[in-house]
N, C-alpha and C positions, 0 to 999 in steps of 0.2 A: 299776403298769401299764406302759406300752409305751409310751403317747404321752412321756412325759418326754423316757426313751433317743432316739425318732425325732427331739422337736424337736430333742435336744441333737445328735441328728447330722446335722441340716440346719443351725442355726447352726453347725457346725463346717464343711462343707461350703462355706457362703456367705459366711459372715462377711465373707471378701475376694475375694468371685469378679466382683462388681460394680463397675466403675470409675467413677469420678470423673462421666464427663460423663454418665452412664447416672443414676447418684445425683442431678445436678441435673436430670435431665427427665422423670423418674419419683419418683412418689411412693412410700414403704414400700408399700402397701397394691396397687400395681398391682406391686410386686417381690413380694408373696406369690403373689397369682395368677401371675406368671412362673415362677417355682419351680414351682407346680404342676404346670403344661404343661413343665418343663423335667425335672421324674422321671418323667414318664411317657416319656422319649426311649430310645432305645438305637438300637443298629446294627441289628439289625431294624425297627424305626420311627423311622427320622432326621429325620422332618420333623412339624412341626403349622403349621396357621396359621389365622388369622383375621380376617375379615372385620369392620370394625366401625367404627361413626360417630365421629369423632375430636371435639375437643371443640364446644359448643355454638357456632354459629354459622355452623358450615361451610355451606358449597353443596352443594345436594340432590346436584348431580351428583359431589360427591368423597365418597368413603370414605379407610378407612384400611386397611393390611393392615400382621398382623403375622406374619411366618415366624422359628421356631425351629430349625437345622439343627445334628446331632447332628453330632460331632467335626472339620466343616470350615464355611468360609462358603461361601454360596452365591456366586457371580458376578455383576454384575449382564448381564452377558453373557449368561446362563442364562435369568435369570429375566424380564428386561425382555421379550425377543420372544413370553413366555406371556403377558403380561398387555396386550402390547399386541395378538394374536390376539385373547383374551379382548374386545376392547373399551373396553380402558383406554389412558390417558398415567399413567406416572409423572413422577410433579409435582417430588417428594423421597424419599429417600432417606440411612435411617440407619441403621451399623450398629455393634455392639456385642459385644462380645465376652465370655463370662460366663465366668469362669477356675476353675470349681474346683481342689479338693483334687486332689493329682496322682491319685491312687483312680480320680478319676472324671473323662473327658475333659472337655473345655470343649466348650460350646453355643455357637454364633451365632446373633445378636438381629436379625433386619431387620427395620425399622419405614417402612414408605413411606405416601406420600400419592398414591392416586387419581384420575382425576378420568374419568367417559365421554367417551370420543372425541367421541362427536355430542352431549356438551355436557347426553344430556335427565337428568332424575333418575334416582337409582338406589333401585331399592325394594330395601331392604335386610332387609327382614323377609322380603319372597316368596321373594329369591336366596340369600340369606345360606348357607345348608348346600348348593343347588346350587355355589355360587361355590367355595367350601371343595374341595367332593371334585372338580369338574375339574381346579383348578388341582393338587393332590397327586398325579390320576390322571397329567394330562399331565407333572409333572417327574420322575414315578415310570417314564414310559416308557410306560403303561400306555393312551396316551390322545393321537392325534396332535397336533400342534404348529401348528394353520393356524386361516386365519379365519372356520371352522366353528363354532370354539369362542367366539366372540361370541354365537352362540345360546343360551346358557346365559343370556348378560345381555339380549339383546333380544327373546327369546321363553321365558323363561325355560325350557327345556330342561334334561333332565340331560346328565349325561357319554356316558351310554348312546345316549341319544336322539340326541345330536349327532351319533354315529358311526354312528348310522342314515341319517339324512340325508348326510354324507358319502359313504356307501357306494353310496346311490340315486344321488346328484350321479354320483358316477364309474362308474355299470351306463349311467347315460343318454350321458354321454360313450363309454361300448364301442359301443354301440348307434347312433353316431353322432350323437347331439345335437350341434352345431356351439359351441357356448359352452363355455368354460374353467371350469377349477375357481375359480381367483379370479372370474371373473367372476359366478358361480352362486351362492357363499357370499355375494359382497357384496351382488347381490340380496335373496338370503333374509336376510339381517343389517338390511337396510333395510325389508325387510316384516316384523319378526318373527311378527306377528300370524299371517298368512299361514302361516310357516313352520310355529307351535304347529298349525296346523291341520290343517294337513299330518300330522305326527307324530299327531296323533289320529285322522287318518282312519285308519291304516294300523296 
């Protein structure tokens, strides 16, 4: 069959692509699953990432996120101002560097630690695939960069949605509503509830 030839060319592939301090803070078993999100990358899809509860004990209000980026590292320059939009502090941050075979470019490993700005829990079952696709939409360009996108975590909102209420936010400022766009977002980010509701009525 065919599985043999594959494994024997992802250990040929990986064998040494893993460094030293990546080896002590990962176990084999969470380095298969990174392989696996790491062939499904290319220059047409450079990025994955994931959202997820890091080990037992943590505070309801931190997550972990793990980002993949195809042939360069991300910034943390880039990346911190989306997630603190988003509604997060980055707590830590680590990154790593997966070196394949020259064949095939090297991957970058970011691994941070979360935590909600306003401290409350994060339901991580309800947001988990919302959190995912805002944060790819907005580093892809695809998805502005402001504090709209807290909506997602505090009213649980999609990407879509979010840029719906953005867009009502700045028709009412045309129209002369007297309050700013920050000002307007922090509101609705502090009612989320409110906000979901809004998005439904409309």
């Amino acid at each position: 069959t065919q599985e043999p030839g594959r494994a024997r060319g992802l250990l040929d592939r990986y064998d040494n692509a893993f460094s030293q301090g990546y080896r002590e803070a990962y176990s084999p078993e969470v380095a298969v699953e990174d392989i696996r999100v790491i062939e499904g990358l290319s220059e047409r899809r450079p990025l994955s990432v994931l959202f997820h509860r890091s080990a037992e004990g943590s505070a309801p209000s931190c997550v972990s996120l793990k980002v993949w980026s195809f042939g360069r590292p991300i910034p943390l320059s880039d990346c911190v101002p989306v997630l603190e939009h988003m509604g997060f502090r980055v707590v830590d941050e680590r990154t790593y560097e997966v070196a394949r075979t020259a064949s095939a470019p090297a991957v970058w490993f970011h691994d941070m630690m979360l935590e909600s700005r306003d401290g409350r829990a994060v339901d991580l079952e309800a947001s988990k695939s919302a959190l995912q696709t805002a944060f790819l939409m907005i580093m892809r360009g695809a998805a502005e960069n402001d504090g709209y996108n807290a909506l997602v975590l505090t009213a649980g909102l999609k990407w879509r949605e979010v840029a719906l209420v953005r867009a009502i936010s700045r028709f009412l400022r045309q129209i002369g509503v007297p309050y700013s766009q920050d000002y307007m977002w922090a509101t609705l980010v502090r009612h989320g509830a409110i906000a979901a509701a809004i998005v439904r009525l409309f």
